[in-house]
N, C-alpha and C positions, 0 to 999 in steps of 0.2 A: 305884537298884539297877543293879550291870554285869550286863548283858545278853551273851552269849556265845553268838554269832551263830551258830549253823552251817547248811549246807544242807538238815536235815529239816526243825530249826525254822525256817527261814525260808520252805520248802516251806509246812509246815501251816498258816504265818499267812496268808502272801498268796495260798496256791491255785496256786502255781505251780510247777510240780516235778514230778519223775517220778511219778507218778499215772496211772494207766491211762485216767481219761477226760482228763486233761492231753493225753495223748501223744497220743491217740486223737483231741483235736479238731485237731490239728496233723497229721493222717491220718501220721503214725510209725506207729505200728501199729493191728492191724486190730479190734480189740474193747476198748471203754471196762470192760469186765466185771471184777472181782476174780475171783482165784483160787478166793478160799473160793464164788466162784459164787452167793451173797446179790445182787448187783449192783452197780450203777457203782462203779469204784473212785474215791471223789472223799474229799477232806478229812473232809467228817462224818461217813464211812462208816468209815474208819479210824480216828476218833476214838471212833465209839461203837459200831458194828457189827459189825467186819469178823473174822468168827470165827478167822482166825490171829493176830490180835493179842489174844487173847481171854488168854491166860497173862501178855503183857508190861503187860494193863492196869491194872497198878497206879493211874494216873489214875482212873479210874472208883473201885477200892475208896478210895481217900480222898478224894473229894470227897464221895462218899457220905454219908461219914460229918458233912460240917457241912453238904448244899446236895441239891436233888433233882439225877436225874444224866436228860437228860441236861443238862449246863450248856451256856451260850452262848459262844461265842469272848472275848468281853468278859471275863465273869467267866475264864475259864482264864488271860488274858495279865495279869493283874488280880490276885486273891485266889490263882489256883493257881498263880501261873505257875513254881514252882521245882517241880513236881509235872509240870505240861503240856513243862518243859525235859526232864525227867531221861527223858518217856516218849518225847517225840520222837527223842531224840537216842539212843534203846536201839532204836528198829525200823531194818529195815534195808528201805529203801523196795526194793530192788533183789530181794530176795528173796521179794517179796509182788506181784513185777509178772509179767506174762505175757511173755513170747517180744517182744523188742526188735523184730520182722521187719513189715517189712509187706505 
């Protein structure tokens, strides 16, 4: 399968990427926290948590529908991964981050 790299998805696979506790362990800025204020903004929080991405998560309604949710990294790059593409690649990491400053 072509795989069509970009910067969220490449973010959400390896953990590395504009992410709040990302930035946050590289003291960039001053709180690892999400906006929606649930807690650390990290990978699985935005996969399965994070109540502003709560309308883009189409991810979650169709895996649902064949697999309990929430699923594992594996299965997403695996059996969903043209579901796990379309939702990465639809957030906008930049607008779910806190104040660049630190």
């Amino acid at each position: 399968m072509k795989i069509n790299l970009t910067k969220n998805f490449t973010a959400m696979v390896t953990g590395h990427g504009k992410t709040n506790s990302y930035l946050h362990r590289f003291k960039i800025i001053k709180t690892p926290t999400c906006l929606c204020g649930k807690s650390d903004q990290n990978i699985d929080h935005l996969l399965v948590d994070c109540q502003l991405l709560n309308q883009d998560r189409n991810l979650k309604k169709s895996i649902q529908r064949t697999n309990n949710w929430p699923t594992n990294k594996r299965e997403l790059m695996g059996k969903h991964i043209k579901v796990f593409m379309k939702f990465t690649n639809e957030i906008s990491l930049d607008e779910i981050n806190v104040e660049q400053n630190s």
